[in-house]
C-alpha positions as CSV (number, residue, x, y, z in Angstrom):
1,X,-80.3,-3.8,-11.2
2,X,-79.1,-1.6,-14.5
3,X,-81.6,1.2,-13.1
4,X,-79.6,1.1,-9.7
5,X,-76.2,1.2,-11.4
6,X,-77.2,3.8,-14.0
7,X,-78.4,6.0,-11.0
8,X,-74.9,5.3,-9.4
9,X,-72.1,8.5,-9.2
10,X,-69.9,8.1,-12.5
11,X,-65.9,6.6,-10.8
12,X,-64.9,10.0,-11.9
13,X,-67.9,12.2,-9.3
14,X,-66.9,8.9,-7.0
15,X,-62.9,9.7,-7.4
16,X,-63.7,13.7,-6.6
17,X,-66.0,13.1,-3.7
18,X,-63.0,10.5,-2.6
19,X,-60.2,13.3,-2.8
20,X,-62.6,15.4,-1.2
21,X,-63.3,13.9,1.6
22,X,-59.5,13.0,2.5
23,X,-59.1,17.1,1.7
24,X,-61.7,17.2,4.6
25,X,-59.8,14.5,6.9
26,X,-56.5,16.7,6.3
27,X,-58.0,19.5,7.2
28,X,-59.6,18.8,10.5
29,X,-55.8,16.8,11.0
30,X,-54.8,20.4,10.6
31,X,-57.3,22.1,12.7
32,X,-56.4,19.3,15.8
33,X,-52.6,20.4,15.6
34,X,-52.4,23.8,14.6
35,X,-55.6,24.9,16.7
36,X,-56.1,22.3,19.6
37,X,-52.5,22.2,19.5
38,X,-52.3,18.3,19.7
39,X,-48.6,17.4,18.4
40,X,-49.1,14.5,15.8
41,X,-46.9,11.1,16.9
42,X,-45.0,9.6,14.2
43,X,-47.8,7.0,13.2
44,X,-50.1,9.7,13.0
45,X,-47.9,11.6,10.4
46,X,-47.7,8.3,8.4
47,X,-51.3,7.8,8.6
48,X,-51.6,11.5,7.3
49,X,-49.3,10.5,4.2
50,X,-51.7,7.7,3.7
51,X,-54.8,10.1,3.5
52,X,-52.8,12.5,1.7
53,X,-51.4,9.2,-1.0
54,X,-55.7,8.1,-1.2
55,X,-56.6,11.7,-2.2
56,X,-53.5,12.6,-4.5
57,X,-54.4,8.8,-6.4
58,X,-58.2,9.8,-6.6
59,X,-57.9,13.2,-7.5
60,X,-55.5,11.8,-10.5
61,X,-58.3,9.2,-11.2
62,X,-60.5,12.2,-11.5
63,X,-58.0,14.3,-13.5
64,X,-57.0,11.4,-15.8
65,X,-60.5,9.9,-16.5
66,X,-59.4,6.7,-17.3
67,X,-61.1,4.1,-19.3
68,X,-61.5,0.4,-18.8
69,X,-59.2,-1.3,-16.9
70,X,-57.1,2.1,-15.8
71,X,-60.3,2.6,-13.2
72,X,-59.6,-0.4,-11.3
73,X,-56.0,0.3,-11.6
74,X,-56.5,3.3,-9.9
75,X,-59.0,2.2,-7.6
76,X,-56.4,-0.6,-6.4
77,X,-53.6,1.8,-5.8
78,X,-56.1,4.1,-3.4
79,X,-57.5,0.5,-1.9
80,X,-53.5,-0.8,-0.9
81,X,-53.4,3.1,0.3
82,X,-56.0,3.2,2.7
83,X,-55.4,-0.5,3.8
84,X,-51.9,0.6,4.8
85,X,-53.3,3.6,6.7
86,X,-56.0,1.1,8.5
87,X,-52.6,-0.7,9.4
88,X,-51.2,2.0,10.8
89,X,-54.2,3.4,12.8
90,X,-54.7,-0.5,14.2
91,X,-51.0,-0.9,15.3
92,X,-51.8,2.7,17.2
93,X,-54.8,1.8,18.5
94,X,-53.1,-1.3,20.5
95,X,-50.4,0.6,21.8
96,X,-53.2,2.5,23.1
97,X,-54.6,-0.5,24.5
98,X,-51.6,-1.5,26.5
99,X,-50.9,-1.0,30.2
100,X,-49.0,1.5,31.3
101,X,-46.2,-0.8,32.4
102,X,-45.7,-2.2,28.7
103,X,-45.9,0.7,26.3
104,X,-42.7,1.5,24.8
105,X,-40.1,4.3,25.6
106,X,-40.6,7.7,24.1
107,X,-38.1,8.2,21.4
108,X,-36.9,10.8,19.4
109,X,-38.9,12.8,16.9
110,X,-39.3,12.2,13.4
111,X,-37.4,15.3,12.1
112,X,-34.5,14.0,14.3
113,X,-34.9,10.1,13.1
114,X,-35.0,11.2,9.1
115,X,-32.2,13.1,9.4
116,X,-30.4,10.4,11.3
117,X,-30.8,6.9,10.0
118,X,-32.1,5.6,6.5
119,X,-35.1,5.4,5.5
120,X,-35.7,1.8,5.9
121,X,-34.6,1.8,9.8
122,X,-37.0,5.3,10.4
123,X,-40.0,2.9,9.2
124,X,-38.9,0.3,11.6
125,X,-38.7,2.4,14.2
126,X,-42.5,4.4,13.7
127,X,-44.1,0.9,12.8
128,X,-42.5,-0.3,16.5
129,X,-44.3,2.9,18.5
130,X,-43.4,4.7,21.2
131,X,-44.8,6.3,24.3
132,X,-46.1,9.4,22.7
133,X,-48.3,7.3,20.1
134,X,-49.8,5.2,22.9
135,X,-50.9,8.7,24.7
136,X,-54.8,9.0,24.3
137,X,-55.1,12.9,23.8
138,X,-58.4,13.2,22.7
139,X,-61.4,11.4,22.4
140,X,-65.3,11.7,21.0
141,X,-67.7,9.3,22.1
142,X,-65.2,7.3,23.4
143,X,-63.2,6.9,19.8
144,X,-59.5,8.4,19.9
145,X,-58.1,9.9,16.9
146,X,-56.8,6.6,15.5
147,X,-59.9,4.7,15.9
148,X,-61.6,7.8,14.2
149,X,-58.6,7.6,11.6
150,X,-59.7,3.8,10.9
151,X,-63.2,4.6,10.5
152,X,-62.2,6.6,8.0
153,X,-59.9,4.6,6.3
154,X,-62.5,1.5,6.3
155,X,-64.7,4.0,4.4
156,X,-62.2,5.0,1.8
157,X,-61.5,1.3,1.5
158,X,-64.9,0.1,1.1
159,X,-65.5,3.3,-1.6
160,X,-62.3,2.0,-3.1
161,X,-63.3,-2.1,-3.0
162,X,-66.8,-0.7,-4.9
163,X,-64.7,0.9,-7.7
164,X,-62.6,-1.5,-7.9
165,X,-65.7,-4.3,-8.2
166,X,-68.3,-2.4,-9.6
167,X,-69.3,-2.7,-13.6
168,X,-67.1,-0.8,-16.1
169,X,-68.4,1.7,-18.4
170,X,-70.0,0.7,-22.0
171,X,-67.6,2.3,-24.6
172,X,-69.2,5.4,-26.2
């Protein structure tokens, strides 16, 4: 078993791969709007800040190269991160699932809701959906962007749950 762990990436390679591969997940976020021209929905541009909030915690991780119990701190902040996300990409994945006659209204856009009303009731509103989120605009092998989006954030979670778990360093 110590052969398999010392042949394990250090949490610091583990934290830059991590940061990585949510650079990666931005990027073809990026490529989908900008190039396939597919307008995000508001609970896509949360789950985006959740991808973004994984990679800025991991990159830190790397950055700080923390000791002892500062590793699993870390680790925890990425896991509730990309839990949220998985949230997020679940609730969208069920408006999907609805019938036409019971997805909710279209409603404004995000720009117009953050300049309008707090915070607090903007969050109520994007958790609730709306028409736009429930639209399937693309799909590959049958897997929409959200469900795509929570394949990826059960990944970062499960790299996450292993840092979080697995042994600590011996002091040098």
């Amino acid at each position: 078993m110590s052969v398999l762990l010392q042949r394990l990436p250090s949490h610091g390679i583990t934290n830059a791969v991590v940061a990585f591969g949510c650079a990666a997940m931005m990027g073809v976020a990026l490529y989908m709007e900008h190039a396939m021209l597919l307008e995000p929905c508001p609970l896509c541009v949360m789950q985006r800040v959740m991808v973004i909030s994984v990679g800025i915690v991991c990159l830190l991780a790397f950055i700080h190269g923390p000791r002892g119990p500062g590793l699993r701190l870390y680790g925890g902040v990425a896991l509730i991160c990309a839990v949220v996300g998985g949230g997020l990409s679940s609730r969208q994945l069920w408006l999907q699932s609805l019938p036409a006659d019971q997805v909710p209204a279209c409603g404004a856009s995000l720009d117009y809701l953050m300049e309008v009303f707090p915070l607090t009731e903007v969050l109520a509103m994007v958790l609730s959906g709306d028409g736009t989120c429930a639209e399937v605009k693309w799909s590959l092998l049958g897997i929409t962007i959200p469900g795509w989006t929570l394949l990826g954030f059960i990944g970062l979670g499960s790299v996450m749950t292993w840092q979080i778990l697995r042994p600590l360093p011996k002091a040098s």
